[in-house]
C-alpha positions as YAML, in Angstrom:
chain: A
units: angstrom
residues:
- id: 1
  name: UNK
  ca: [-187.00, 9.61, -11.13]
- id: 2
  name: UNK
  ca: [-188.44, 8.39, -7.53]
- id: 3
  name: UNK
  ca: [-186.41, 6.14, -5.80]
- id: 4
  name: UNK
  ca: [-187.02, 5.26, -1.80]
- id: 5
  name: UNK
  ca: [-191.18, 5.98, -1.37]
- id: 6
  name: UNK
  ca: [-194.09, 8.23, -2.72]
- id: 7
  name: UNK
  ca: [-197.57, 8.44, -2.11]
- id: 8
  name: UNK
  ca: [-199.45, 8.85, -5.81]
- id: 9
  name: UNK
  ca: [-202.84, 10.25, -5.88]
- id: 10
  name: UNK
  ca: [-205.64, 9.58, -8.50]
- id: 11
  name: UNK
  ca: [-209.29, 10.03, -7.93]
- id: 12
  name: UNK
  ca: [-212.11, 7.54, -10.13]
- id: 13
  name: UNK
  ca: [-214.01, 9.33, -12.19]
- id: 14
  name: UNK
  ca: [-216.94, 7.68, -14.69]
- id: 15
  name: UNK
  ca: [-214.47, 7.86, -16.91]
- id: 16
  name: UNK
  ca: [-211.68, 5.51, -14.97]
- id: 17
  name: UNK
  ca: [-208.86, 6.25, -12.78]
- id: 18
  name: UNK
  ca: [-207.21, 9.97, -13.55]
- id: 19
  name: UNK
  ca: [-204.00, 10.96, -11.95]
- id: 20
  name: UNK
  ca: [-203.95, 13.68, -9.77]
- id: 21
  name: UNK
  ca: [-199.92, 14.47, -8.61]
- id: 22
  name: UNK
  ca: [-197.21, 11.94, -7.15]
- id: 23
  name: UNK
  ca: [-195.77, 13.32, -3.64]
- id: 24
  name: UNK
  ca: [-191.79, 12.29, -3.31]
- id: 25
  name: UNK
  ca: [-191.91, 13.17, 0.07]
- id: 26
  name: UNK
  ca: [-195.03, 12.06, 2.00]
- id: 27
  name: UNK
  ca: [-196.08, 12.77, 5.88]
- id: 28
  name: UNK
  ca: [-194.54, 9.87, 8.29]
- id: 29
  name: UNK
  ca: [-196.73, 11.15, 10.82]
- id: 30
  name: UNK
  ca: [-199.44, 9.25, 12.58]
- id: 31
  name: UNK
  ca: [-202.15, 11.54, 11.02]
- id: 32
  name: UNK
  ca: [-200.58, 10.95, 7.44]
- id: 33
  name: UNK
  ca: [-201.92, 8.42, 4.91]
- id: 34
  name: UNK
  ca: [-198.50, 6.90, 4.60]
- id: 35
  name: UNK
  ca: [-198.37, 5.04, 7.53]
- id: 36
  name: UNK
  ca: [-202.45, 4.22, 7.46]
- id: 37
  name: UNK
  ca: [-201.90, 2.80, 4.29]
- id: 38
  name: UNK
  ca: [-198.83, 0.91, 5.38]
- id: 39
  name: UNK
  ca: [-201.00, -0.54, 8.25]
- id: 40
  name: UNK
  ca: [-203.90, -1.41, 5.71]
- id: 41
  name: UNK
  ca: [-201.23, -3.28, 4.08]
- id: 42
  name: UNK
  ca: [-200.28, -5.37, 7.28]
- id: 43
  name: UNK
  ca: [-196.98, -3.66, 7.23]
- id: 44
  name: UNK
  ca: [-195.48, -2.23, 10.01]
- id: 45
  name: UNK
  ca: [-194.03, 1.26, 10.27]
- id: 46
  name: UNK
  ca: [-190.63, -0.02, 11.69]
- id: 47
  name: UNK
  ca: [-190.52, -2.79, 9.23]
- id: 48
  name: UNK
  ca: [-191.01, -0.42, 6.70]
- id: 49
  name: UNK
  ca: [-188.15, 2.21, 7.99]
- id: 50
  name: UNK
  ca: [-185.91, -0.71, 8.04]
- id: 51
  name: UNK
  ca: [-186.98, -1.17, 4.37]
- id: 52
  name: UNK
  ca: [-186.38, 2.43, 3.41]
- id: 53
  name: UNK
  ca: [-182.77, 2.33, 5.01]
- id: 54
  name: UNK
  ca: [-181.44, -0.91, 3.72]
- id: 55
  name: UNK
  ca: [-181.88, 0.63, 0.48]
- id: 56
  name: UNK
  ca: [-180.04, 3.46, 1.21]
- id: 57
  name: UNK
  ca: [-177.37, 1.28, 2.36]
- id: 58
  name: UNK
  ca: [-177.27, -0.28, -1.20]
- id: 59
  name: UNK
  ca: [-177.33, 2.85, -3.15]
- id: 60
  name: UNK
  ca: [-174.71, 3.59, -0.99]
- id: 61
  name: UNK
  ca: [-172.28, 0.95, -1.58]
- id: 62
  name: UNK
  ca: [-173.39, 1.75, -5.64]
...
């Protein structure tokens, strides 16, 4: 299962969506499409770290 983040790709064909291949461990860098799509999302990359480790924290303590 994928916990944390992953970037999922699907292209639109006439047809509808298809899915391509889910990526459990996407680029963070500032070239990747991560942190572009975070942006298009209005959410910052350091709000968005903080996310990713508060959850850690709680599986943590699990």
């Amino acid at each position: 299962s994928c916990t944390g983040y992953s970037r999922s790709d699907f292209i639109v064909s006439a047809n509808g969506p298809v899915y391509l291949e889910t990526n459990t461990l996407p680029g963070l860098t500032a070239a990747s499409l991560y942190p572009k799509a975070l942006k298009a999302q209005g959410i910052g990359f350091a709000d968005f770290l903080g996310g990713q480790i508060e959850l850690g924290r709680r599986r943590a303590r699990r």
